[in-house]
KOLMARNU-211514 format. One line per 8 residues: number of its first residue (from 1); their letters; for each residue x, y, z of N, C-alpha, C. Coordinates in steps of 0.1 Angstrom, whole numbers. Layout:
residues N
NUM) A) X:Y:Z:X:Y:Z:X:Y:Z | ... .
This chain:
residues 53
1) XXXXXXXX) 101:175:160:108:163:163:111:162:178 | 114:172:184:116:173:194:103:168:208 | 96:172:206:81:166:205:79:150:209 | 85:145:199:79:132:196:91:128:203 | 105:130:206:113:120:215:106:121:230 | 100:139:230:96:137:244:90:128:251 | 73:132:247:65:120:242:68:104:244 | 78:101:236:79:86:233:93:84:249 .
9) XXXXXXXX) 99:96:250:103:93:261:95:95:279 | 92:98:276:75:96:293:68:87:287 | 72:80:277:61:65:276:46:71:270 | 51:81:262:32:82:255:36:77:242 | 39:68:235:42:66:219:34:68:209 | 19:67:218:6:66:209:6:81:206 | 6:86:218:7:105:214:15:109:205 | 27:100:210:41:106:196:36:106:183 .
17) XXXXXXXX) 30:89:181:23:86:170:13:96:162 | 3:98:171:-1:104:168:1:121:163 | 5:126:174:13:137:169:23:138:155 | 29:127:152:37:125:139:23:127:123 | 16:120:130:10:118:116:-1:129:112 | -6:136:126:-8:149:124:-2:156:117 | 9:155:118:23:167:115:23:167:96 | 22:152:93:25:148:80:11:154:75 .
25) XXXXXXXX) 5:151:79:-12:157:72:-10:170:70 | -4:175:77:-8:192:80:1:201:69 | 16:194:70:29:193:65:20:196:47 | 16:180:44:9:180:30:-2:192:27 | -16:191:32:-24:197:32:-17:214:31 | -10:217:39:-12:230:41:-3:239:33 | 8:227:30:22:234:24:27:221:9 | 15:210:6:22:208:-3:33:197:-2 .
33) XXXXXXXX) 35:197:7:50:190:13:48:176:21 | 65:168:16:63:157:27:73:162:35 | 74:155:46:84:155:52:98:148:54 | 111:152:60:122:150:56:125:138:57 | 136:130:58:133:117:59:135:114:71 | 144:122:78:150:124:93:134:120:101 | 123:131:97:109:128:105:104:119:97 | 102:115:90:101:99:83:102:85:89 .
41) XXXXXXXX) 115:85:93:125:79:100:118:77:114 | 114:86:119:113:87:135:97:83:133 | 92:85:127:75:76:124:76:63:124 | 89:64:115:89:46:111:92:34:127 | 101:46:135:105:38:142:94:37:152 | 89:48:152:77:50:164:66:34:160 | 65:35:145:55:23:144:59:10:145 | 77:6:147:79:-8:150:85:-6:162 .
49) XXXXX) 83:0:171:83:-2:187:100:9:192 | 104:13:182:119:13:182:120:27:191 | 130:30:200:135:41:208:135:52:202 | 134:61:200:141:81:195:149:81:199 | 159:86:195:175:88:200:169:105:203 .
């Protein structure tokens, strides 16, 4: 998560983005798993333009 505020804060969002949904693929595929909703949340926001706190 940390990551992706960086990211989205130097103005890469696309990277953040992308890096997010990496995360979720890898997350599922490797372990089964989704992710929490905290990193859920921060996708969601990344895809309607919104800040990372």
């Amino acid at each position: 998560r940390r990551s992706l505020v960086m990211l989205d804060r130097f103005g890469d969002r696309a990277g953040a983005l992308r890096l997010y949904e990496e995360f979720v693929q890898r997350l599922r595929r490797d372990l089964d798993a989704d992710p929490s909703a905290e990193t859920v949340a921060m996708g969601d926001a990344l895809r309607a333009g919104r800040p990372l706190n």
